[in-house]
OpenMM code with the backbone's topology and positions (N, CA, C; nanometers):
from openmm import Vec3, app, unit

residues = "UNK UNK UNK UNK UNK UNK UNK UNK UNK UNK UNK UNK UNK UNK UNK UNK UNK UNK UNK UNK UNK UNK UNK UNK UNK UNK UNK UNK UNK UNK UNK UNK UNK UNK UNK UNK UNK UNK UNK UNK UNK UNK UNK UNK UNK UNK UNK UNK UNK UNK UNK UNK UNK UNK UNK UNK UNK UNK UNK UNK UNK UNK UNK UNK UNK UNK UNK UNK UNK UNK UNK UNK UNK UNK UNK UNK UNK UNK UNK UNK UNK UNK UNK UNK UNK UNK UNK UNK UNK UNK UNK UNK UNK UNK UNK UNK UNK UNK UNK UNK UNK UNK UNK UNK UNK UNK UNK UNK UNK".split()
positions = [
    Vec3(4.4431, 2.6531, 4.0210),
    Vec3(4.3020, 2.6437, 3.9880),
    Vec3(4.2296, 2.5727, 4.1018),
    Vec3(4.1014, 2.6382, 4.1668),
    Vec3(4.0156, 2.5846, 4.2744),
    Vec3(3.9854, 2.4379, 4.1846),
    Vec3(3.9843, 2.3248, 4.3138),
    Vec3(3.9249, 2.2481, 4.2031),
    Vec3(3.7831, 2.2305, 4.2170),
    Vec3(3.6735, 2.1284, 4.1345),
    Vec3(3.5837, 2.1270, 4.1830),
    Vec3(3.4929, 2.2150, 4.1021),
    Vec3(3.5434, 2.3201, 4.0343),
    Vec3(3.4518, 2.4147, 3.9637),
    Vec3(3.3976, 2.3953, 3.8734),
    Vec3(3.2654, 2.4270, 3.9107),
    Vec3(3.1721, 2.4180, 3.7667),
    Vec3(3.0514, 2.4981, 3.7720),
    Vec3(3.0597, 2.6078, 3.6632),
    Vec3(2.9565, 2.6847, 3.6500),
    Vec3(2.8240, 2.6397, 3.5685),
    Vec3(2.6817, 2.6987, 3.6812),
    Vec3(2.5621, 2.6334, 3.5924),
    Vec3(2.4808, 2.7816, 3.5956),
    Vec3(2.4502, 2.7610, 3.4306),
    Vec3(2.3525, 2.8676, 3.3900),
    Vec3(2.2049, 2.8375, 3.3207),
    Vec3(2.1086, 2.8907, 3.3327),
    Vec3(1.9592, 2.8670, 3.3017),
    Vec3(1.9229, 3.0127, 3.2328),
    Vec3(1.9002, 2.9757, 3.0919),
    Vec3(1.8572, 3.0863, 3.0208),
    Vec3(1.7267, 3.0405, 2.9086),
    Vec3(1.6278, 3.1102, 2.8895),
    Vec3(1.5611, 3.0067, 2.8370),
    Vec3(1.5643, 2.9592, 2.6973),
    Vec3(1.5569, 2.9255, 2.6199),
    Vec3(1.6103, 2.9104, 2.4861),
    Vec3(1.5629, 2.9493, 2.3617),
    Vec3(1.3995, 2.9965, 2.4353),
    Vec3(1.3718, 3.1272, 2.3176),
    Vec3(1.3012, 3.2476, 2.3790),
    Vec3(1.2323, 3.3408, 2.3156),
    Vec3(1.1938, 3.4544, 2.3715),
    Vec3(1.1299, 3.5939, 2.2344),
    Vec3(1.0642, 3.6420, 2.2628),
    Vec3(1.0114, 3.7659, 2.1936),
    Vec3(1.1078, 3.8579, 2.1999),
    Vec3(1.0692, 3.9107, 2.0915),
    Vec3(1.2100, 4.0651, 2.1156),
    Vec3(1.1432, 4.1691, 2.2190),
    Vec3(1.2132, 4.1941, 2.2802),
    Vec3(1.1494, 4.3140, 2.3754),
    Vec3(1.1343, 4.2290, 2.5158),
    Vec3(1.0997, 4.0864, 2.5177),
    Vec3(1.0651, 4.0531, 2.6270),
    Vec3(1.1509, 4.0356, 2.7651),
    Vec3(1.1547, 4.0706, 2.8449),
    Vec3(1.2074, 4.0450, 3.0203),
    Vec3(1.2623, 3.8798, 3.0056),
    Vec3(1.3350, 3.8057, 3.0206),
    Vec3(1.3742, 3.6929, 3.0685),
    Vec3(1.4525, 3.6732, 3.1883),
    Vec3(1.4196, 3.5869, 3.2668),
    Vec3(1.5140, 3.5323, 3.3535),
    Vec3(1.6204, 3.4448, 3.3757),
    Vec3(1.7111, 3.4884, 3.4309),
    Vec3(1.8732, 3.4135, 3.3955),
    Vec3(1.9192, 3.3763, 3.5625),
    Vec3(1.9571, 3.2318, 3.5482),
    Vec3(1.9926, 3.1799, 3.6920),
    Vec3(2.1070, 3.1544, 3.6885),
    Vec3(2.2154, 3.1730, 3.7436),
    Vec3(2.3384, 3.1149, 3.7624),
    Vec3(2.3727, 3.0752, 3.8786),
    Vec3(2.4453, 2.9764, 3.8850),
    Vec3(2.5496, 2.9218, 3.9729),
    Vec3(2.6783, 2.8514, 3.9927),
    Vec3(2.8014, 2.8734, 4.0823),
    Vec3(2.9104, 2.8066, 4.0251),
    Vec3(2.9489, 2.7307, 4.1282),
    Vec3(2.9717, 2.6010, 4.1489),
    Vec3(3.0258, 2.5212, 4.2577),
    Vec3(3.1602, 2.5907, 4.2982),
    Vec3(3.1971, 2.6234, 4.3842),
    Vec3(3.2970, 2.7035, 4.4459),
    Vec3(3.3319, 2.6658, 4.5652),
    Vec3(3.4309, 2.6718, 4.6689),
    Vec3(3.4505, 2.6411, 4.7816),
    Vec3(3.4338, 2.8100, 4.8580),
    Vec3(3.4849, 2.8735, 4.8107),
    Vec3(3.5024, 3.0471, 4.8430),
    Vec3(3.6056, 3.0189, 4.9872),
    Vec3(3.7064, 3.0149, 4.9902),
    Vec3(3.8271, 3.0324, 5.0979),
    Vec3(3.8244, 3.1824, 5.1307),
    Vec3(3.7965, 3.1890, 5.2378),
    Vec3(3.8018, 3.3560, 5.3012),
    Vec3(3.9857, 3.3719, 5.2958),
    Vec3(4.0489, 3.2910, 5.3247),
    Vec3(4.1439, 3.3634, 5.4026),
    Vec3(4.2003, 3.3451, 5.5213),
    Vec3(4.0906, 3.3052, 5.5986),
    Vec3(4.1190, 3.3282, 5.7513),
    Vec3(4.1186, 3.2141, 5.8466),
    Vec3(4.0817, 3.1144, 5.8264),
    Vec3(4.1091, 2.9730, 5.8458),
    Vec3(4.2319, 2.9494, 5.8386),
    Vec3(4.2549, 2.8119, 5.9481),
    Vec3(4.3911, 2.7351, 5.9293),
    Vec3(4.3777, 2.5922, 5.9270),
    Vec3(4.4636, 2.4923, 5.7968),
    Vec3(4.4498, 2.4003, 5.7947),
    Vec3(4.5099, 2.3551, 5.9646),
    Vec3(4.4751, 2.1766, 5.8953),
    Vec3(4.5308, 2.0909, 6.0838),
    Vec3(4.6602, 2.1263, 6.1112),
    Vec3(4.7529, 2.1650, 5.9979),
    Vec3(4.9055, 2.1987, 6.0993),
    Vec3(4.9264, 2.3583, 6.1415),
    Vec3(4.8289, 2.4566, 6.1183),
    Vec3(4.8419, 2.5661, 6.1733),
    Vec3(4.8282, 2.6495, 6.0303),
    Vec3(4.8439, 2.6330, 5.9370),
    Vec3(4.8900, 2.6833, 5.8298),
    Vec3(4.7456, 2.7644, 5.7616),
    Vec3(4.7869, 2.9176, 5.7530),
    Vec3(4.5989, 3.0155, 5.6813),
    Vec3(4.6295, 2.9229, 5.5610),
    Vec3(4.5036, 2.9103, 5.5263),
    Vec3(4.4568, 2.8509, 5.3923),
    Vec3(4.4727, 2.9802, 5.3217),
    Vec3(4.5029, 2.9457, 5.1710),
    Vec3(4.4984, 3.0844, 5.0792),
    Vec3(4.3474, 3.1453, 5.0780),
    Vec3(4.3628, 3.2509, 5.0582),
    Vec3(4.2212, 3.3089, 5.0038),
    Vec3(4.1512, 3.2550, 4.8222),
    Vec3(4.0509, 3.2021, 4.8217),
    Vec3(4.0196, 3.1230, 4.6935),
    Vec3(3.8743, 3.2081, 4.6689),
    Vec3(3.8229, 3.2844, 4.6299),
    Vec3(3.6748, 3.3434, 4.5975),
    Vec3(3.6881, 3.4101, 4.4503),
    Vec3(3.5687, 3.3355, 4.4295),
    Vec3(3.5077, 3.4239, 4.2842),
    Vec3(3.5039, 3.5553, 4.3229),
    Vec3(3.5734, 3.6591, 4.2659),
    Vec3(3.5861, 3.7805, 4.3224),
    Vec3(3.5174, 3.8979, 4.2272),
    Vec3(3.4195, 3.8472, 4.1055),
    Vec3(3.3915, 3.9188, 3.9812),
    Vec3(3.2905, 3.8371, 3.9213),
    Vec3(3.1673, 3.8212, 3.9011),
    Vec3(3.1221, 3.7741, 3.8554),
    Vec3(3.0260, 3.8877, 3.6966),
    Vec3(3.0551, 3.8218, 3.5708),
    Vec3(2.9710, 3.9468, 3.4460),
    Vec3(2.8919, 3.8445, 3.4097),
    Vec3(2.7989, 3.9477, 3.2972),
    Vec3(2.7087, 3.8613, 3.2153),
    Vec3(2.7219, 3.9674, 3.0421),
    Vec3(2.7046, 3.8728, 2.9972),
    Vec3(2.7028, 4.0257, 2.8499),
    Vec3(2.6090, 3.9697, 2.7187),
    Vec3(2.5469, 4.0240, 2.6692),
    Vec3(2.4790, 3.9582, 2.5688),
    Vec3(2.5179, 4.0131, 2.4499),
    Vec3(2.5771, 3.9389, 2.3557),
    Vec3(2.6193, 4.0169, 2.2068),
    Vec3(2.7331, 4.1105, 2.2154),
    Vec3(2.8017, 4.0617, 2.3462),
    Vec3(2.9120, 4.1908, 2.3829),
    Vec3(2.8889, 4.3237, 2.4817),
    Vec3(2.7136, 4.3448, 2.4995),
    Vec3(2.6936, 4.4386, 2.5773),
    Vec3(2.6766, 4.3725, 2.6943),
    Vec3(2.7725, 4.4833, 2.8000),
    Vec3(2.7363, 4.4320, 2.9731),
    Vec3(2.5863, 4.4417, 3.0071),
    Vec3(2.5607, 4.3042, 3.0925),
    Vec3(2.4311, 4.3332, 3.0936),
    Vec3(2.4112, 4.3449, 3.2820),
    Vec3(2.5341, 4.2948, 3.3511),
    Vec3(2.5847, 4.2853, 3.4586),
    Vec3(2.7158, 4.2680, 3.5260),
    Vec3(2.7705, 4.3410, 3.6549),
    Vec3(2.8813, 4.3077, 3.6505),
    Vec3(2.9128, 4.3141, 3.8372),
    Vec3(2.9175, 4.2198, 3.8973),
    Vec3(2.9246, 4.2577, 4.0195),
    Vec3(3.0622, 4.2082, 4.0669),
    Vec3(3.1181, 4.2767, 4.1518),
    Vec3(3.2064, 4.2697, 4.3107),
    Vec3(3.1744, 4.1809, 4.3580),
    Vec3(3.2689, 4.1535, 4.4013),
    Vec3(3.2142, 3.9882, 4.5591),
    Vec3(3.3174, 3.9957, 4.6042),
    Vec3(3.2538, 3.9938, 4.7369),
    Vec3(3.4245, 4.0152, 4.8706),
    Vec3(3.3827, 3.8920, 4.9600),
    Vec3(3.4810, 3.8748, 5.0253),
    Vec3(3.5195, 3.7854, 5.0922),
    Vec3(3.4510, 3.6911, 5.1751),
    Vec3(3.3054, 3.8153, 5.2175),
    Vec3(3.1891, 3.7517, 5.2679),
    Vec3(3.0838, 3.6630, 5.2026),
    Vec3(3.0635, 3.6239, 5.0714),
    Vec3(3.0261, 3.5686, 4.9848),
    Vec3(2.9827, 3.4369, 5.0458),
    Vec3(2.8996, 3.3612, 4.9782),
    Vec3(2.8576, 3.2115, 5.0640),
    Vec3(2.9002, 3.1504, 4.9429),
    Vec3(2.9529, 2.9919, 4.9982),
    Vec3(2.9869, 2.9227, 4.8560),
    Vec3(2.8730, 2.8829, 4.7872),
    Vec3(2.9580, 2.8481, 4.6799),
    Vec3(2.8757, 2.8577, 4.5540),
    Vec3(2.7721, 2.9827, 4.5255),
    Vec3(2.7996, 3.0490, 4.4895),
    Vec3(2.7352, 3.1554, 4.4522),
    Vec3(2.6232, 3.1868, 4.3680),
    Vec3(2.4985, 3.2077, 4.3788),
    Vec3(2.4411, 3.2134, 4.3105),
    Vec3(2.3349, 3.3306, 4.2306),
    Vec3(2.3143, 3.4020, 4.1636),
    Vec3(2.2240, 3.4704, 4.0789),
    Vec3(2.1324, 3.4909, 4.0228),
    Vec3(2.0531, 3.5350, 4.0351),
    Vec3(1.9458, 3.5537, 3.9782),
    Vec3(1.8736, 3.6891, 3.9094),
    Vec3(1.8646, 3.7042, 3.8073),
    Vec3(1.8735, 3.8168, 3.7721),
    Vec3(1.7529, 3.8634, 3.6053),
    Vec3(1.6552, 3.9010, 3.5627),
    Vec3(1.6150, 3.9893, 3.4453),
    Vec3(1.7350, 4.0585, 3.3476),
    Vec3(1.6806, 3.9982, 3.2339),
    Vec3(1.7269, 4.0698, 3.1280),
    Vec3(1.6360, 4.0875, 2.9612),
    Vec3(1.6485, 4.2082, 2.8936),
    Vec3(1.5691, 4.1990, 2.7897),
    Vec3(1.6397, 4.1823, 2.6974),
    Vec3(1.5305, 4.1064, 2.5997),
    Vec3(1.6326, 4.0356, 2.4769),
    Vec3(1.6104, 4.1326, 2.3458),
    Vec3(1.6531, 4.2106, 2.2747),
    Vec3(1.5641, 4.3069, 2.2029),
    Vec3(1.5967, 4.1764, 2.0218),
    Vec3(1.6756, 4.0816, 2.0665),
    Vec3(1.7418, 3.9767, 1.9040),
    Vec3(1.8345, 3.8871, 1.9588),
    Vec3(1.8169, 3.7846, 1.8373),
    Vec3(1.8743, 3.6664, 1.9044),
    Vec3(2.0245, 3.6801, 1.9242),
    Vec3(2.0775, 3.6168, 2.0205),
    Vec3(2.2236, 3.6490, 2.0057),
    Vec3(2.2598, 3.5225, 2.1627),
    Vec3(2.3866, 3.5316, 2.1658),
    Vec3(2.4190, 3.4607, 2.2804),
    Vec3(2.4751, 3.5745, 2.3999),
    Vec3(2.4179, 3.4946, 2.5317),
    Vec3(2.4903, 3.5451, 2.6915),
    Vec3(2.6136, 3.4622, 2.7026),
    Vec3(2.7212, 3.5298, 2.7530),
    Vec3(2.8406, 3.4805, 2.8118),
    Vec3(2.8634, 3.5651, 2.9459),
    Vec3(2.8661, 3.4400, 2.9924),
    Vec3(2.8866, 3.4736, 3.2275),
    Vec3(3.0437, 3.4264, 3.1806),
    Vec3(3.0955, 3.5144, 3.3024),
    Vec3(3.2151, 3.4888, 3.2965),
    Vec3(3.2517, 3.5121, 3.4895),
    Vec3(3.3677, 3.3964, 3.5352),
    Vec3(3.3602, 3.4350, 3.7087),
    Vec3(3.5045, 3.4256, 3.6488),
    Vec3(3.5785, 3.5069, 3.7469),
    Vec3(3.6734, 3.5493, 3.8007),
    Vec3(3.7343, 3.4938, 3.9274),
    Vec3(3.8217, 3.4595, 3.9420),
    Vec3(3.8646, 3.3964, 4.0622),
    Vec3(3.9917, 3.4765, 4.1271),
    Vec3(4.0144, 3.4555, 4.2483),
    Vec3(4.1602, 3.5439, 4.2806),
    Vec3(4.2674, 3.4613, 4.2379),
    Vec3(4.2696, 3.3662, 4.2229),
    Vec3(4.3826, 3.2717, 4.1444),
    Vec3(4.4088, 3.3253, 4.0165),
    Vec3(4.3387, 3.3771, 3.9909),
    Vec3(4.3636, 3.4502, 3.8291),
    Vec3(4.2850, 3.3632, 3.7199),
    Vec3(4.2389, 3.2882, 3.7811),
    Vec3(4.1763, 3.1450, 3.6999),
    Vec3(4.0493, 3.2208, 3.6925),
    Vec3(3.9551, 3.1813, 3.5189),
    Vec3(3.8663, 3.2481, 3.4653),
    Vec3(3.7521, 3.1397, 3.4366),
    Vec3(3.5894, 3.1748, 3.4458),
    Vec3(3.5493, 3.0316, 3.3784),
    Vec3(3.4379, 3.1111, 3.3351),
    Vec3(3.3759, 3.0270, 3.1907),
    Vec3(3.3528, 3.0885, 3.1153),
    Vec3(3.2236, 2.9994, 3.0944),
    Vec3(3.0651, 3.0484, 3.1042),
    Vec3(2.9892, 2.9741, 2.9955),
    Vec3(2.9197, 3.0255, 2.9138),
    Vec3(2.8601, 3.0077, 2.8300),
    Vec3(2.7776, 3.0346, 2.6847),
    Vec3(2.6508, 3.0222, 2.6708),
    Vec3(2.5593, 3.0533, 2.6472),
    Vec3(2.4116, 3.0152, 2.6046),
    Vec3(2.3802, 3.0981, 2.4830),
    Vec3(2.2671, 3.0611, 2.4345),
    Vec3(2.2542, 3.1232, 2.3197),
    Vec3(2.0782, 3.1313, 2.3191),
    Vec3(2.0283, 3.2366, 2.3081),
    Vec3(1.8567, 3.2252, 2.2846),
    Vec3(1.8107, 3.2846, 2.1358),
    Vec3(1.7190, 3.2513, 2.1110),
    Vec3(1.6399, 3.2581, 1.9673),
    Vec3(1.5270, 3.3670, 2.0005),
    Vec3(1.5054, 3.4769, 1.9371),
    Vec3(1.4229, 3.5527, 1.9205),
    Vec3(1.3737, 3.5357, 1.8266),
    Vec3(1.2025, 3.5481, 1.8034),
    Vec3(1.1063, 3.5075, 1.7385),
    Vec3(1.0090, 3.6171, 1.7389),
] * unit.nanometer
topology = app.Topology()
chain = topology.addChain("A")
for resn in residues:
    res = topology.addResidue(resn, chain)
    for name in ("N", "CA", "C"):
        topology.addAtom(name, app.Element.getBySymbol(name[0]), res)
């Protein structure tokens, strides 16, 4: 597991049905290309969020690729419509196999 990780998400906490909202994410990450060598000569492993989703109520609402070129910490920004209340779950992917997971939940009114 990278250490150090911690994912931050901004969703707003209520909203109209039908309406556009905006969703910010970001995850403290180091993103290891690969291609570096520590001080005794040695490539560092490759460490990158390699998958980043979003889903609301179970439906994908996003789902992107990320290669190697990525800048750390990664960040997002992205529209989505809320048609009822329900919760978003982001989920990043790491090449370690290591998963991280957060939750929000908004209120339609």
């Amino acid at each position: 597991m990278a250490s150090g990780v911690k994912p931050r998400v901004k969703v707003p906490k209520s909203a109209s049905a039908g309406e556009v909202i905006i969703i910010k994410t970001l995850i403290s990450h180091k993103m290891e290309s690969g291609q570096r060598k520590d001080a005794d000569g040695n490539v560092i492993p490759r460490s990158i969020i390699n998958r980043f989703t979003a889903e609301f109520n179970g439906e994908m609402v996003i789902d992107v690729n990320l290669e190697p070129a990525i800048s750390t910490n990664p960040y997002f920004e992205f529209e989505a419509v809320v048609p009822e209340s329900g919760d978003f779950t982001f989920t990043w992917y790491d090449d370690d196999g290591d998963v991280y997971t957060e939750t929000k939940s908004i209120s339609v009114g």
